[in-house]
Every structure is written in structure tokens, then in C-alpha cells.
C-alpha positions in Angstrom: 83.8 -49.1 -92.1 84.2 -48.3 -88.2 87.3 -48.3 -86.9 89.3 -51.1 -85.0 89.4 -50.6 -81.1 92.3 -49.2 -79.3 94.5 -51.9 -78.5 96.0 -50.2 -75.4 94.3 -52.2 -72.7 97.0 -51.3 -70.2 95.2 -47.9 -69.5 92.4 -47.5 -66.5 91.3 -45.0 -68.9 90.0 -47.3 -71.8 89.1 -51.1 -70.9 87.0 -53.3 -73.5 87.0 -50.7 -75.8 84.6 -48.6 -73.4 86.0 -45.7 -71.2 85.6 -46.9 -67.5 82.3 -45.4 -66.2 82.8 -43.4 -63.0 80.9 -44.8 -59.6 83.8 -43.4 -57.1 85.8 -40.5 -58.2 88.6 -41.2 -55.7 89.4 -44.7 -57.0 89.2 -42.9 -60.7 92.2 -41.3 -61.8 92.3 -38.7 -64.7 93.4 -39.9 -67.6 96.9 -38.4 -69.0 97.8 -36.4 -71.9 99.2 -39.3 -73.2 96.5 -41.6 -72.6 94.0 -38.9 -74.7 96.1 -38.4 -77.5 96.6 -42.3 -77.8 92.9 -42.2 -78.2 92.5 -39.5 -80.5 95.1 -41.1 -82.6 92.8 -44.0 -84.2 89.8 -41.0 -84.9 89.6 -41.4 -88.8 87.9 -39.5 -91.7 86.8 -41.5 -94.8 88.7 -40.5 -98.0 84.5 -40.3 -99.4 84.2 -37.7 -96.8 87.0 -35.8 -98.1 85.7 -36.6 -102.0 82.3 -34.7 -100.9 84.4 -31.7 -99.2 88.0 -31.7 -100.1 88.1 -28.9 -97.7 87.0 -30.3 -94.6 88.9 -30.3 -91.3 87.9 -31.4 -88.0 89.7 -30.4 -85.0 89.1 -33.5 -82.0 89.4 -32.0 -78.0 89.2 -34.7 -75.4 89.4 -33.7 -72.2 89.1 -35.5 -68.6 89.2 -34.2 -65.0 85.5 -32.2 -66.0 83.8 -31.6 -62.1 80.4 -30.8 -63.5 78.3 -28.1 -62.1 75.1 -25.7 -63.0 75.7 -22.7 -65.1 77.9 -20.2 -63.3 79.4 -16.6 -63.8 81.8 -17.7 -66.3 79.4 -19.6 -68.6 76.9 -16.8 -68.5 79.2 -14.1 -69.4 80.1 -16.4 -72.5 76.6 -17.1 -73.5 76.1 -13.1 -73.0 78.8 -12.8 -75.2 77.3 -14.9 -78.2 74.0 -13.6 -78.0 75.5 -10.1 -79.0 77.6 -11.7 -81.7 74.9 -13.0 -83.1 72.6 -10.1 -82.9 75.1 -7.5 -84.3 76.0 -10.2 -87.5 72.1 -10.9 -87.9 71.7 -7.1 -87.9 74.8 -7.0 -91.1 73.5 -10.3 -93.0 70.3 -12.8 -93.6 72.0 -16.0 -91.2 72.1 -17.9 -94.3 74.2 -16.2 -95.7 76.9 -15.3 -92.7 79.9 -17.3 -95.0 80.2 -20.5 -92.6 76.7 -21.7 -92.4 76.6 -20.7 -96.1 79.3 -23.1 -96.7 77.7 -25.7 -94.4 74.2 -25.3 -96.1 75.8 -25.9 -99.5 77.9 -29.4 -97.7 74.2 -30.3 -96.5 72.5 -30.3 -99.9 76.0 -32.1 -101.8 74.8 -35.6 -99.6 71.1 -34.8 -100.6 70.2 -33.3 -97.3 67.6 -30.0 -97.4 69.3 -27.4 -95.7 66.1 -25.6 -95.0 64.5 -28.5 -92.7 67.7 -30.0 -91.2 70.0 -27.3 -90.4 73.3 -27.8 -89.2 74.2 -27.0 -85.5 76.0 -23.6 -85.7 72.4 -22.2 -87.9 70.0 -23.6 -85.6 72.6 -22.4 -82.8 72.5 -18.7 -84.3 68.7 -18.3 -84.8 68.4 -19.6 -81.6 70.9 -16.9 -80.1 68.3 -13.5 -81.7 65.7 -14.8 -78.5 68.5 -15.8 -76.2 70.5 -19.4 -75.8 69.6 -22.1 -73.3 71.1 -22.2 -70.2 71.8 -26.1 -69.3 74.9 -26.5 -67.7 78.2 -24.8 -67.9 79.9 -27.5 -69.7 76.8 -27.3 -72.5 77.1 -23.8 -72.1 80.3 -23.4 -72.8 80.7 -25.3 -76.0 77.4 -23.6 -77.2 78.9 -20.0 -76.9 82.2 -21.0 -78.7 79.9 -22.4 -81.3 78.2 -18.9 -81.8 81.4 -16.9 -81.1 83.7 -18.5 -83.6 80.7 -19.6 -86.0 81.4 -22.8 -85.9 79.4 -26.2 -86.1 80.4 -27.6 -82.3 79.6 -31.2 -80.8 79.8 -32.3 -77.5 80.3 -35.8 -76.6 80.4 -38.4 -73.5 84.0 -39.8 -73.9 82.8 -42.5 -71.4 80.1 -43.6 -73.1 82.0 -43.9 -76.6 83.2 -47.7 -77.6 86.1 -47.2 -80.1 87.0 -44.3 -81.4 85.1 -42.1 -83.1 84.9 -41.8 -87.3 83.2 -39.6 -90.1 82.0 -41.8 -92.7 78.7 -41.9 -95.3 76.4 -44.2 -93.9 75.4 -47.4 -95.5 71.9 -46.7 -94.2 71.7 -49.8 -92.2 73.9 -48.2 -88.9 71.9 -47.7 -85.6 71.2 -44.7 -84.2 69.0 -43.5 -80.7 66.9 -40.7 -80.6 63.6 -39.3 -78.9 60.2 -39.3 -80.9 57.0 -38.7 -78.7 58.9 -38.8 -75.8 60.0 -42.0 -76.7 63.5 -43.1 -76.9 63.5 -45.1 -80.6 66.7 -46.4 -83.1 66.5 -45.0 -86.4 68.9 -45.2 -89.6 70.4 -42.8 -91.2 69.9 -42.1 -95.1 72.3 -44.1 -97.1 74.6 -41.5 -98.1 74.6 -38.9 -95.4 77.6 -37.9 -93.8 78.1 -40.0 -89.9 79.7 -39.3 -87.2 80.1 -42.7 -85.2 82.2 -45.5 -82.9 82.0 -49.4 -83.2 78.5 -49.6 -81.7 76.5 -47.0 -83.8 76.3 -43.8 -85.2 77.2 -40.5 -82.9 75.6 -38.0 -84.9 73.8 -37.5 -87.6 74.1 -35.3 -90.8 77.9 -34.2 -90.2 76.5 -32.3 -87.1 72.6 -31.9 -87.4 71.7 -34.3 -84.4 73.3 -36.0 -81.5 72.3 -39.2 -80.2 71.1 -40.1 -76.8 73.5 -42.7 -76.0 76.6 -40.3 -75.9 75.2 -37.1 -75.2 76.4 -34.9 -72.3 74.7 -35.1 -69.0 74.7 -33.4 -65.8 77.2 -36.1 -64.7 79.6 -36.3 -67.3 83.5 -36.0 -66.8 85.1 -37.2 -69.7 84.3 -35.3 -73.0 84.9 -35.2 -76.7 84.3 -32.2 -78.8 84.4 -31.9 -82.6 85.2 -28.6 -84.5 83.9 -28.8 -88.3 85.0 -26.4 -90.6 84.6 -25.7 -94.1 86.3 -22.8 -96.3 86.3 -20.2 -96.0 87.3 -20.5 -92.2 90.9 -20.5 -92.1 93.6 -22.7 -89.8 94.1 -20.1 -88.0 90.0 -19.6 -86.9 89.6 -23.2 -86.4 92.4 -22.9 -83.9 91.4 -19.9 -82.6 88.0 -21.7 -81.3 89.6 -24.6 -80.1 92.5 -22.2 -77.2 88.9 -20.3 -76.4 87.2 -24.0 -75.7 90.5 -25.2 -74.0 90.6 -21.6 -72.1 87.0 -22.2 -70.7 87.3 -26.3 -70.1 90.1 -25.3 -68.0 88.4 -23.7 -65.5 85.7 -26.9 -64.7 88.0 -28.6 -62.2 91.6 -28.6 -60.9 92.7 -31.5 -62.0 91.3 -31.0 -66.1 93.8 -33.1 -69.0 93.6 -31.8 -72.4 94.6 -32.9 -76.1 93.6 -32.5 -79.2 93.9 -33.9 -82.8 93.5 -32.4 -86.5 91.9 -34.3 -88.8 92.2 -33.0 -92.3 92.6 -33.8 -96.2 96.1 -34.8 -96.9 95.8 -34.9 -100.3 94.0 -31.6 -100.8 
């Protein structure tokens, strides 16, 4: 079930359950450390979630203050940077069977999902990386290097563009979700089942982390973001933590004014 909205409508930063849109940037403050962690605080995982993947741990960065921009030195020496990871571990190992998309593969096919048609982000990521990653922007950039780097599954979201905050659930199959077929922007539903990311007005991203939708994807505009950090065993704590300072280390550098927090999300009861 999605989760109830914030109910701190004191905040500029969150305001009928939406993130105020940005039309003037000097009559919009950056939001606090305070006010982002209050947000991240009502993120949830479903316990089915857990039931599927006792092992599961998602690691939430919001961040504010973003002044956006076209790649630069700093995001290309990143993206140079993954492309050789991925080149000298795809010279070692087959990429499906480089241990965290192995483990991710194996989560896929557990909610009925065919691994070999929809591949989680970090695979498609890392075959991409062998003929050289897209250059968007350097916030897109960014987050797509520390994917490769660290081997991890990595989402980027528009924080102002979220309603609620956001959840992992198994769909019902009746939730809404946008997407692009033919050019065309169309809602679809998920598979009853499958493992959603989502807020109180639809589904975020399909397939744990196989595709985003439109509604809260980054743009060339955006300056409030959300990232998600999926891992699986056997990546450790200590990696998952290790990817998020290197994301942090990199946001930190896309305006003067940037806010930071984050937020583990993990099995309790494990």
C-alpha cells in the first residue's frame, strides 16, 4: 500500500505532498538537512519485499542545491573511469556472472521476471560500458559511473516531481506507470507480482530497477534529486557505503550551496 504523505507542511520544501517546483531560484531556498532527512524518514520497504530477498538493503540520497550543467571535466574523468572498470572485469568474467548482477539476475527470476530480456540497470549499464557510456549531463553522468564503479544497480530521481515519499512494494498489477512506446508517451501496469518502486501517485520504477518512468526522471533542469542504492549479497555494508561517500563526493561539486542526507533501508529482522 503507498505510503501516507508527509505531514510537515510547515516546510517551503514539501507543500501538498509535492516538492515546490522551481520558476525563480532566488525566491527558492535549499532545502535543509533536516528538512531531507524528515523526508526520507517515511521511505518504506514492504516486509514481502524483504520475504523475496531477506538480504536486500537500499541506501536513499536526497540532495538539493543541484545547479545543473552539461557534462564537464569532472563527469568525464568518472565515466573514463567506469568504462576501464568494466573493460578489465569483462576481460576476468562473462558480465553475468560478475557476483552483483549475478545476484540481481537470480532476484529478477524469484518475482517471475526473465533476466535475459529485462536486465537490471547495473547489467545493461556494464554492457553498455565495453562500447563506451552516454554522455547526458553531468548529474546523469555522475550517478551512471558510480553505478559501473561500485557495481551497483543506481536510480536517479526528480525529488520535485515525487508526491509522497517513495516505497518498494510488489505490485498489485493495477498501479500506473508512464513510459515511451513509438515515440509515444503511454501508462502501462506492472505485472502483478513484480517488485515497484513508487510514491502516492504511481509507480517510479519498474522491476526493482529495470525502468524509470517519465514522470520523475532527471532532466536537464532538475535541482532536487533522489538516488536509490540496491544491493544484494554478497555486497557488503561497507561497499554500499563506499558508493554512496563517492556519489556524495561528486554531488558535492554541482553547486555551492548542495544539502545532503541519506537513509538505510534494510531487513530488521534478517
Amino acid at each position: 500500500m503507498p505510503t501516507q504523505a508527509p505531514s510537515r507542511q510547515s516546510s517551503r520544501w514539501l507543500s501538498s505532498n509535492r516538492i515546490q517546483p522551481r520558476t525563480n531560484e532566488r525566491e527558492a531556498a535549499v532545502a535543509t538537512t533536516q528538512e531531507l532527512e524528515a523526508y526520507l524518514a517515511d521511505a518504506h520497504i514492504a516486509p514481502e519485499v524483504f520475504d523475496l530477498r531477506p538480504d536486500y538493503r537500499a541506501l536513499l540520497l536526497a540532495v538539493d542545491g543541484i545547479e545543473p550543467g552539461a557534462s564537464d571535466i569532472r563527469s568525464e574523468t568518472l565515466l573514463l573511469k567506469a568504462e576501464s572498470h568494466a573493460a578489465a572485469s569483462l576481460a576476468a568474467q562473462a558480465v553475468e556472472d560478475l557476483p552483483h548482477i549475478a545476484a540481481w539476475r537470480e532476484a529478477y527470476r524469484a518475482f517471475g521476471a526473465k533476466p535475459q530480456r529485462t536486465r537490471n540497470s547495473l547489467e545493461a549499464l556494464t554492457r553498455r560500458a565495453e562500447s563506451g557510456l552516454p554522455r547526458v549531463n553531468r548529474l546523469t553522468d555522475i550517478y551512471n559511473a558510480i553505478s559501473v564503479i561500485h557495481q551497483i544497480p543506481l536510480g536517479g530521481e526528480d525529488l520535485q516531481k515525487y508526491r509522497g515519499a517513495p516505497h518498494l512494494t510488489r505490485s498489485e498489477g493495477t498501479e500506473a506507470f508512464d513510459t515511451v512506446a513509438a515515440g509515444e508517451t503511454i501508462l502501462e501496469h506492472p505485472d502483478a507480482g513484480e517488485v515497484i518502486w513508487g510514491d502516492d501517485e504511481g509507480v517510479t520504477c519498474r522491476r526493482w530497477n529495470w525502468r524509470q518512468g517519465r514522470r520523475t526522471a532527471l532532466t536537464d533542469d532538475t535541482h532536487t534529486a533522489l538516488f536509490i542504492l540496491d544491493a544484494l549479497e554478497p555486497m557488503t555494508d561497507g561497499a554500499l557505503t563506499a558508493a554512496a561517500d563517492d556519489l556524495e563526493d561528486a554531488l558535492s561539486h554541482l553547486g555551492p550551496n548542495i544539502t545532503l542526507a541519506r537513509r538505510l533501508l534494510a531487513n530488521n529482522s534478517k
